[in-house]
Biopython code that builds the backbone (N, CA, C, O; Angstrom):
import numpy as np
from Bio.PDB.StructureBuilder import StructureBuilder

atoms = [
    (1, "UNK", "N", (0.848, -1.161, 0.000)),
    (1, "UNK", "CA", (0.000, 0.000, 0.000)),
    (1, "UNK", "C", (0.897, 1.228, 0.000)),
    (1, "UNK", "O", (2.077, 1.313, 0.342)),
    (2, "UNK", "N", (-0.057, 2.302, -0.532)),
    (2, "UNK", "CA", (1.492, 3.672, -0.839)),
    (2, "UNK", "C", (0.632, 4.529, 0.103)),
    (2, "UNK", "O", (-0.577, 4.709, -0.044)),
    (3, "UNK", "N", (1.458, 5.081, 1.171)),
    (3, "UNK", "CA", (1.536, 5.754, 2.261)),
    (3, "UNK", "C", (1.910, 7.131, 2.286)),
    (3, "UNK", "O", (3.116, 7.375, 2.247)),
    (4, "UNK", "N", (1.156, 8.009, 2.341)),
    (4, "UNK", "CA", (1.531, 9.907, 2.069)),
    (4, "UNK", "C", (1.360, 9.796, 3.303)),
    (4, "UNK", "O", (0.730, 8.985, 3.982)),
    (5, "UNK", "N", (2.263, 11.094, 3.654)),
    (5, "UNK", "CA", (2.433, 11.920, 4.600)),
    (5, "UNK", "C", (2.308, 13.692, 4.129)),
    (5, "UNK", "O", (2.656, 14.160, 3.045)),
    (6, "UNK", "N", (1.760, 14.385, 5.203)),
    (6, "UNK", "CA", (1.618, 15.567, 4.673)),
    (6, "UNK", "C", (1.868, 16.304, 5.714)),
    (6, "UNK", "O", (1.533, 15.904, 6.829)),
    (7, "UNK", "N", (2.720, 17.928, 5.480)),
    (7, "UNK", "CA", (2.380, 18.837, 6.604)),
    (7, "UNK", "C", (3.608, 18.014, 7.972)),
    (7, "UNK", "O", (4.589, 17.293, 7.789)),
    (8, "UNK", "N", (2.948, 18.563, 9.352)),
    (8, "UNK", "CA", (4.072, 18.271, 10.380)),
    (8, "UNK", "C", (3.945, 16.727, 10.538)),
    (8, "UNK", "O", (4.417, 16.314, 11.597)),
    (9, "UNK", "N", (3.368, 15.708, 9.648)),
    (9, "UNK", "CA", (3.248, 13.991, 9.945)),
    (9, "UNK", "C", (4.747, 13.763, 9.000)),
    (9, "UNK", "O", (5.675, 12.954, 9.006)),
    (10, "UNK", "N", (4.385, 14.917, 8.257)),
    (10, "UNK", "CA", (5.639, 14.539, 6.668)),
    (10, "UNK", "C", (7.121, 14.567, 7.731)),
    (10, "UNK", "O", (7.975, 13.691, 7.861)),
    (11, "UNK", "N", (7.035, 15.718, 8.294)),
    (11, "UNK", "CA", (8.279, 16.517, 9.169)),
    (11, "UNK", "C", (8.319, 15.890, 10.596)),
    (11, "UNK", "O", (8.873, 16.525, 11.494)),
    (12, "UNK", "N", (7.738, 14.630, 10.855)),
    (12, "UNK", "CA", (8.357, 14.262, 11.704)),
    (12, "UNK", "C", (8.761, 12.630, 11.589)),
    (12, "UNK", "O", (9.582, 11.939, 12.192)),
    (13, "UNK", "N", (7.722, 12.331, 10.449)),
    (13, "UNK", "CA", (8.220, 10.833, 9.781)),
    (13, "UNK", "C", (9.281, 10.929, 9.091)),
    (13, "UNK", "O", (9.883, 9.861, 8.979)),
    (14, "UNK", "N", (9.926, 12.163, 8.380)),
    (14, "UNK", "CA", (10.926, 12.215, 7.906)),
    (14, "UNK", "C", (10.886, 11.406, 6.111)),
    (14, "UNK", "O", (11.772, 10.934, 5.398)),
    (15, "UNK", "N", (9.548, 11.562, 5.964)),
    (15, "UNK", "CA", (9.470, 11.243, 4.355)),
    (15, "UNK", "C", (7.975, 12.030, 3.585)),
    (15, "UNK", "O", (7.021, 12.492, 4.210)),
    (16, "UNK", "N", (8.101, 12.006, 2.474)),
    (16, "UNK", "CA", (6.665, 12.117, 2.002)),
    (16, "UNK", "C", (6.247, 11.051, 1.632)),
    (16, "UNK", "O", (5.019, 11.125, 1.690)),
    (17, "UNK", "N", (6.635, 9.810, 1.181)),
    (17, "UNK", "CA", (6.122, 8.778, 0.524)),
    (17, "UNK", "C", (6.434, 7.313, 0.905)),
    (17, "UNK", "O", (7.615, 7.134, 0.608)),
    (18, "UNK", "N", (5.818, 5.997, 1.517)),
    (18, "UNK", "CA", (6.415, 5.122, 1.153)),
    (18, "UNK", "C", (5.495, 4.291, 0.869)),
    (18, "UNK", "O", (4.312, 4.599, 1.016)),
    (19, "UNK", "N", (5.937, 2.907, 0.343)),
    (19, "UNK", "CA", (5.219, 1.781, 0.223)),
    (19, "UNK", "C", (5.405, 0.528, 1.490)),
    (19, "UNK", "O", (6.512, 0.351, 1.998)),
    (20, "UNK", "N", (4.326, -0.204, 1.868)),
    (20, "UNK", "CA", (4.157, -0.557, 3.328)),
    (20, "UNK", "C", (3.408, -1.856, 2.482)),
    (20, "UNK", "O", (2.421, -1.784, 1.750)),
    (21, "UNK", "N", (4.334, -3.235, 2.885)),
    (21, "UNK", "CA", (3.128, -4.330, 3.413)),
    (21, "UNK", "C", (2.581, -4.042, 4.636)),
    (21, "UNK", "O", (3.101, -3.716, 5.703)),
    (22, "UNK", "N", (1.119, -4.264, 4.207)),
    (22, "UNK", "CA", (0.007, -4.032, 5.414)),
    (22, "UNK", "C", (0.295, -5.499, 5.790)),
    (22, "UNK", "O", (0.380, -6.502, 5.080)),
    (23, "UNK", "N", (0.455, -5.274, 7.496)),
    (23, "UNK", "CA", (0.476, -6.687, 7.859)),
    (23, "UNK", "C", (-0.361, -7.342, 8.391)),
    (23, "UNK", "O", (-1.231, -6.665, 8.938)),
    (24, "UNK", "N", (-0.498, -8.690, 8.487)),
    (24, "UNK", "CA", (-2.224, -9.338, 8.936)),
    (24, "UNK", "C", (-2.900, -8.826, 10.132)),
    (24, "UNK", "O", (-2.090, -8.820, 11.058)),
    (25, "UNK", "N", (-3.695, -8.527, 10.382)),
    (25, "UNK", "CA", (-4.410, -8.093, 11.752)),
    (25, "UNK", "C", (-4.531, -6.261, 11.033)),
    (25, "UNK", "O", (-5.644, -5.760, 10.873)),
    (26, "UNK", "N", (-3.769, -5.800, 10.826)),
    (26, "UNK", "CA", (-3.765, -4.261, 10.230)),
    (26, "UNK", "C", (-5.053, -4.235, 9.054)),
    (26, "UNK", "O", (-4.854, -4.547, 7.880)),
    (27, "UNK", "N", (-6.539, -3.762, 9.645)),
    (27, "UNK", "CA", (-7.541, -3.958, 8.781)),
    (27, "UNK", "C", (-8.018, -2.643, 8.514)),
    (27, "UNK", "O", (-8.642, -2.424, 7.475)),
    (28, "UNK", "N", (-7.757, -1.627, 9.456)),
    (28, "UNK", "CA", (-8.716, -0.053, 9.586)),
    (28, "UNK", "C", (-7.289, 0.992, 9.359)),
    (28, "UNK", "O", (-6.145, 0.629, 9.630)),
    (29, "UNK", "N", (-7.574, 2.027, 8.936)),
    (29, "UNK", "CA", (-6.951, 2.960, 9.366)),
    (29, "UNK", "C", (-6.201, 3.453, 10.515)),
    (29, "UNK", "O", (-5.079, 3.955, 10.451)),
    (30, "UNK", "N", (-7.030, 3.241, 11.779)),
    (30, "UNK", "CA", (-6.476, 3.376, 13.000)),
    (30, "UNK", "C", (-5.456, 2.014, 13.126)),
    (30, "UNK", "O", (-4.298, 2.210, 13.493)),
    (31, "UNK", "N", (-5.872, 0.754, 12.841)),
    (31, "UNK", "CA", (-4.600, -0.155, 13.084)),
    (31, "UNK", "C", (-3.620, 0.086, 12.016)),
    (31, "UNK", "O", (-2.653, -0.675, 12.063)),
    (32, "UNK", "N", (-3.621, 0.949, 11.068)),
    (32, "UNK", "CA", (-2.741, 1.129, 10.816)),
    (32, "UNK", "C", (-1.839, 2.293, 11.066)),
    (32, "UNK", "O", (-0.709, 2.453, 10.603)),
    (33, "UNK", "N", (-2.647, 3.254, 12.043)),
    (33, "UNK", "CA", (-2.055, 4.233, 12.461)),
    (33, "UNK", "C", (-1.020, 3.599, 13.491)),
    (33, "UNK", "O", (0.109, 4.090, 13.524)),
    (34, "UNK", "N", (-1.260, 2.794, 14.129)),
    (34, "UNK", "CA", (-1.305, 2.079, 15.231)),
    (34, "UNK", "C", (0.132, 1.602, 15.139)),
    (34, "UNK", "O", (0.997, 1.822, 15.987)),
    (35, "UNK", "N", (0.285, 0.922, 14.006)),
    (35, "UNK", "CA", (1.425, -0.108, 13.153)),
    (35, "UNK", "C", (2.595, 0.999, 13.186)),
    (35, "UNK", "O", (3.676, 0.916, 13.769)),
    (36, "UNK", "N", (2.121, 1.994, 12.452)),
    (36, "UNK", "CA", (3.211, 3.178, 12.110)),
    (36, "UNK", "C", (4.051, 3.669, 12.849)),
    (36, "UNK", "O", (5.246, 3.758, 12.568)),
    (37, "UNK", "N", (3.374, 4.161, 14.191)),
    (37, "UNK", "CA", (3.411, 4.396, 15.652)),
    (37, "UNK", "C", (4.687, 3.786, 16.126)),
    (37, "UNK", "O", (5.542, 4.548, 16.577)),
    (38, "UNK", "N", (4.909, 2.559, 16.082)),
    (38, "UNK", "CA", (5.818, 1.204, 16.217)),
    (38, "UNK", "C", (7.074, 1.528, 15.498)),
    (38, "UNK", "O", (8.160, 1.294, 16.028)),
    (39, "UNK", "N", (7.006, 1.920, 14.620)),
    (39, "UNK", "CA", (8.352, 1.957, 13.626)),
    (39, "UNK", "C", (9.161, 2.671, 13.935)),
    (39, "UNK", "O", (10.101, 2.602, 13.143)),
    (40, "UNK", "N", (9.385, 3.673, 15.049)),
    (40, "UNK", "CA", (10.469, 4.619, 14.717)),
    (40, "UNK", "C", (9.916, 5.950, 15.619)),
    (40, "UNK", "O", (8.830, 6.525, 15.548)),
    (41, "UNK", "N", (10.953, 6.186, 16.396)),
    (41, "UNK", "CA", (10.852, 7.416, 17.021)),
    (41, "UNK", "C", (10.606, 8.749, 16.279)),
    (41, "UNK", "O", (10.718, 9.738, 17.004)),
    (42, "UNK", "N", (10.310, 8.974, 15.046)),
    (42, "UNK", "CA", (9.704, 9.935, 14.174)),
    (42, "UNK", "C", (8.347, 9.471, 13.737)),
    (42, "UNK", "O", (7.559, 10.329, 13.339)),
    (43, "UNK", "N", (7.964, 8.150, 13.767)),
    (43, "UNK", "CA", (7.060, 8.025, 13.835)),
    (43, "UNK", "C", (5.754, 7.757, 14.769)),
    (43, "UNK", "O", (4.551, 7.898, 14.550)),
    (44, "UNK", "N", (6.451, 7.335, 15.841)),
    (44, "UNK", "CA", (5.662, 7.690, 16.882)),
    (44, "UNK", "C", (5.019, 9.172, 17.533)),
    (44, "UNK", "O", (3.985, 9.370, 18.172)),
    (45, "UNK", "N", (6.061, 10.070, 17.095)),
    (45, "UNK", "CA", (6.115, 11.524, 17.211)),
    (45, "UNK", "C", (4.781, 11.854, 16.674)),
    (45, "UNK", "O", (3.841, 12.347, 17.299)),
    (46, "UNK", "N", (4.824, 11.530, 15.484)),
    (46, "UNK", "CA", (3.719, 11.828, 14.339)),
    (46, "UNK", "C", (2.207, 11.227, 14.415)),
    (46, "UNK", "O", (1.140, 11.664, 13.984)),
    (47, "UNK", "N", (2.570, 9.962, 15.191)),
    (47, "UNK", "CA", (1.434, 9.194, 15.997)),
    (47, "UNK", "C", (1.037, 9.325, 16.873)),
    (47, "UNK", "O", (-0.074, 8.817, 17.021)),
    (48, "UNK", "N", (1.611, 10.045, 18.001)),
    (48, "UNK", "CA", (1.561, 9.886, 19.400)),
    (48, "UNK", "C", (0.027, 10.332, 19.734)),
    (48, "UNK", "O", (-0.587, 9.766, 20.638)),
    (49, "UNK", "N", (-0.443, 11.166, 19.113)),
    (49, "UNK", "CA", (-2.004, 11.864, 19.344)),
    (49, "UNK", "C", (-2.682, 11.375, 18.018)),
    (49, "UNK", "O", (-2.657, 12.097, 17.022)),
    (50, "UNK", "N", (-3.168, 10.389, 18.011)),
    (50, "UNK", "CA", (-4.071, 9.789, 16.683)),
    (50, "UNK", "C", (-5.362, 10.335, 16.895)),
    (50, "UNK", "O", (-6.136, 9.587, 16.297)),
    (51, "UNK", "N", (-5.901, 11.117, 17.356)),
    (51, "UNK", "CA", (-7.057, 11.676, 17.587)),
    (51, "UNK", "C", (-6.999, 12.750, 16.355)),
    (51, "UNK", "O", (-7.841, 12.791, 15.458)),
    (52, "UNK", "N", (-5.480, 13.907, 16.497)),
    (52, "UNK", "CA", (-5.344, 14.876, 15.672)),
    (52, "UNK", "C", (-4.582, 14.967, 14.362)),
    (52, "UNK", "O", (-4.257, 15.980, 13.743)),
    (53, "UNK", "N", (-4.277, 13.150, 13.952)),
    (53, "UNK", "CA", (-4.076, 13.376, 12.561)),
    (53, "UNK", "C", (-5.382, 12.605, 11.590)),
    (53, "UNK", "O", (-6.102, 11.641, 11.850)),
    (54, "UNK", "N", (-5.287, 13.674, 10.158)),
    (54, "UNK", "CA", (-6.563, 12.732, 9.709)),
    (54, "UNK", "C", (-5.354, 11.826, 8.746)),
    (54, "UNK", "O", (-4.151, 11.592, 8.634)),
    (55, "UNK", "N", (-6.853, 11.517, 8.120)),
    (55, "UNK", "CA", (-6.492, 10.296, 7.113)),
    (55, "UNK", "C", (-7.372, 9.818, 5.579)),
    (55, "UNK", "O", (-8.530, 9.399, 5.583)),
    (56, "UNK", "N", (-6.686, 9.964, 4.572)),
    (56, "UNK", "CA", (-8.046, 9.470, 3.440)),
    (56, "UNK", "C", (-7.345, 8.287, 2.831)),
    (56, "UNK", "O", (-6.152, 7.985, 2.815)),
    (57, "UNK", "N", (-8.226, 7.801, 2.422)),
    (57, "UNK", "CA", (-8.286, 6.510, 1.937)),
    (57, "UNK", "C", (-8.671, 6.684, 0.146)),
    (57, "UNK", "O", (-9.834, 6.823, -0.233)),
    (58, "UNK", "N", (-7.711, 6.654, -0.632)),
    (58, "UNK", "CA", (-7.738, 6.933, -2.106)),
    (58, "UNK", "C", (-8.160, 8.078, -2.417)),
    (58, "UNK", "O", (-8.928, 8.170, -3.375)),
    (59, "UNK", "N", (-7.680, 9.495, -1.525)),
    (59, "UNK", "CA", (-8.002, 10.391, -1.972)),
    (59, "UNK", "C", (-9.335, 10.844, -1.143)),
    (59, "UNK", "O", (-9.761, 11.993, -1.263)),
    (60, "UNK", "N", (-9.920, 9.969, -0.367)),
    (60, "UNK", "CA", (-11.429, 10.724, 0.337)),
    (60, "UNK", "C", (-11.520, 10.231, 1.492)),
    (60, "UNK", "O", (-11.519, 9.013, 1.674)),
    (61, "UNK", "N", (-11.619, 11.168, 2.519)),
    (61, "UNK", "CA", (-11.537, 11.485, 3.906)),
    (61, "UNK", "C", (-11.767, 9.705, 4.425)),
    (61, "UNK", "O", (-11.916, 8.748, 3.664)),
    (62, "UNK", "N", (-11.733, 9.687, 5.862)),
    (62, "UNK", "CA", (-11.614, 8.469, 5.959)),
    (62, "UNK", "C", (-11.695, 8.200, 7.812)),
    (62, "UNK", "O", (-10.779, 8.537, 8.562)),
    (63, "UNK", "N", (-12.541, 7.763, 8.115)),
    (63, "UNK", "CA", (-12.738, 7.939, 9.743)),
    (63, "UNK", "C", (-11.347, 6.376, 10.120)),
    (63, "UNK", "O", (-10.760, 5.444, 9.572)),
    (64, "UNK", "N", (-11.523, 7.126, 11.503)),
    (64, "UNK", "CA", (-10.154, 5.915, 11.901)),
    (64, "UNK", "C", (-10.759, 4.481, 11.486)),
    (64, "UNK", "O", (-10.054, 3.630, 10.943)),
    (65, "UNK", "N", (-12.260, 4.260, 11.815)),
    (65, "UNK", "CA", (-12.721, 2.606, 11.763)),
    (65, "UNK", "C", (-12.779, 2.290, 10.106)),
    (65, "UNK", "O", (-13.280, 1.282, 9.608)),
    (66, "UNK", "N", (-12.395, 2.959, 9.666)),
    (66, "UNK", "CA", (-12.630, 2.776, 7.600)),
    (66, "UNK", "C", (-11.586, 1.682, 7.554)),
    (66, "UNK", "O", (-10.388, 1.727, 7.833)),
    (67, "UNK", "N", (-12.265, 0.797, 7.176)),
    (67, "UNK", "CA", (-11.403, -0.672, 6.533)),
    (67, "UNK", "C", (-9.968, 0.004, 5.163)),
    (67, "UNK", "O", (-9.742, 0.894, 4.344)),
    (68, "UNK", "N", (-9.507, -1.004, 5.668)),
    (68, "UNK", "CA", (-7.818, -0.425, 4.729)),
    (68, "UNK", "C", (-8.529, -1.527, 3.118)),
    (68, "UNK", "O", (-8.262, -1.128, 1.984)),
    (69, "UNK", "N", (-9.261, -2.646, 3.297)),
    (69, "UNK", "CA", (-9.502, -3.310, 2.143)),
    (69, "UNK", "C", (-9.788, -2.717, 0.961)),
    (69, "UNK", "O", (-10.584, -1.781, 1.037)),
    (70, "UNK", "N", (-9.300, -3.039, -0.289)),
    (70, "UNK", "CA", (-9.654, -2.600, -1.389)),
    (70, "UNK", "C", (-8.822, -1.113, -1.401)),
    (70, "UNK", "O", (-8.915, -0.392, -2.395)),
    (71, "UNK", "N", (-8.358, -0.882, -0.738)),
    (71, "UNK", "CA", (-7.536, 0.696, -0.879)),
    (71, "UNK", "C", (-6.497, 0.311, -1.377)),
    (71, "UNK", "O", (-5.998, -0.784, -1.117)),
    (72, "UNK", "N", (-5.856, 1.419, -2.423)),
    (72, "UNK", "CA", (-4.407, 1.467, -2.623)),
    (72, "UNK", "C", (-3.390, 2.730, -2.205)),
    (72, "UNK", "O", (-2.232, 3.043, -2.478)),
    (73, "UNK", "N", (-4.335, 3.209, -1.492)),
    (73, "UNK", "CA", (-3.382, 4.715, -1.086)),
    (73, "UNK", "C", (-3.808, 5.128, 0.038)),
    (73, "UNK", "O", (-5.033, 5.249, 0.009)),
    (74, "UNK", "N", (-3.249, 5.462, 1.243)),
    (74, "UNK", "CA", (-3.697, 6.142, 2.343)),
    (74, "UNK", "C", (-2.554, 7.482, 3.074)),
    (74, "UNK", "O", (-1.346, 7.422, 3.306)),
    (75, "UNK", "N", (-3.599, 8.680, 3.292)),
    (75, "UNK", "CA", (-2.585, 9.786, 3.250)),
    (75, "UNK", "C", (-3.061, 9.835, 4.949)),
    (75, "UNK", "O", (-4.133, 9.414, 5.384)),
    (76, "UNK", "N", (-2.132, 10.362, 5.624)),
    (76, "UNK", "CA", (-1.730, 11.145, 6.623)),
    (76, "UNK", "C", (-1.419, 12.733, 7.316)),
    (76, "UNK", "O", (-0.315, 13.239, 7.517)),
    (77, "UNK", "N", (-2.550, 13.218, 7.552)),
    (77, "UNK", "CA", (-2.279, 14.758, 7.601)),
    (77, "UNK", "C", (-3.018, 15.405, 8.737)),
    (77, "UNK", "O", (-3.962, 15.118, 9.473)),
    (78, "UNK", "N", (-2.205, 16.372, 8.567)),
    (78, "UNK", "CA", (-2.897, 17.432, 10.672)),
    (78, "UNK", "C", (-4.783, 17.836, 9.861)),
    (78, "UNK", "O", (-5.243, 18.023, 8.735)),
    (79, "UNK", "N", (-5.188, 17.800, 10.979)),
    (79, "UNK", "CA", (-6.746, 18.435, 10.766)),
    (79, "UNK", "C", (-6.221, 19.983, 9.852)),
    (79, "UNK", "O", (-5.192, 20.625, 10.061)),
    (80, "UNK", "N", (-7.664, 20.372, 8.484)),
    (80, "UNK", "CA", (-7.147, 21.616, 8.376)),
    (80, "UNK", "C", (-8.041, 22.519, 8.548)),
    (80, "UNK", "O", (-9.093, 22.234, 9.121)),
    (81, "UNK", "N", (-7.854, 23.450, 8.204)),
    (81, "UNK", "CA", (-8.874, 24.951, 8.535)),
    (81, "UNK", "C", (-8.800, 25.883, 7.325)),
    (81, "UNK", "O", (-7.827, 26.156, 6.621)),
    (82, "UNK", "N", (-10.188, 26.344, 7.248)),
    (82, "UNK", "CA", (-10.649, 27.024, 5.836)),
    (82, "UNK", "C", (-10.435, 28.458, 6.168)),
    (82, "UNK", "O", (-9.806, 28.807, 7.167)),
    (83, "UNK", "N", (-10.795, 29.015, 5.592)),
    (83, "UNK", "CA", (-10.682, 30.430, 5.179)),
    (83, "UNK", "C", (-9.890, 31.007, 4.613)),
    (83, "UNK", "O", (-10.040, 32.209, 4.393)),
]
sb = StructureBuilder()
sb.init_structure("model")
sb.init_model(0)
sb.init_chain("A")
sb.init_seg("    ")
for serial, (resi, resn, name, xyz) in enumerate(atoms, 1):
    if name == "N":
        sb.init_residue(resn, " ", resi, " ")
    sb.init_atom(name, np.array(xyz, "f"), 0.0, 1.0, " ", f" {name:<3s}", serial, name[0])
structure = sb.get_structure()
């Protein structure tokens, strides 16, 4: 699966892009926030408050319980604000 990062998730994972075997049990968004979390003291950084990063799933918004199935892209980014 290809993995974006955006904004301060990009700047503390220390990439914009990678590709990730999803591993068994990793079914939602949040377990895969979850997974990420695990990898690396920049990524935990970026994880540590999963409440305040979002997430879309091929391009369209994506609540933490949204199944990872059938997706090929999931992005990572701070909540944003209009105006």
């Amino acid at each position: 699966m290809k993995v974006l990062y955006f904004a301060w998730v990009r700047e503390r994972v220390g990439r914009e892009t990678e590709e990730i075997a999803v591993p068994e049990g990793v079914t939602t968004v949040a377990d895969l926030a979850a997974f990420l979390k695990d990898r690396g003291e920049g990524y935990a950084r970026a994880f540590e408050n999963p409440r305040v990063v979002r997430a879309a799933l091929d391009r369209r918004h994506a609540k933490p319980d949204t199944p990872l199935a059938g997706a090929r892209e999931v992005a990572f980014f701070p909540p944003m604000t209009g105006g």
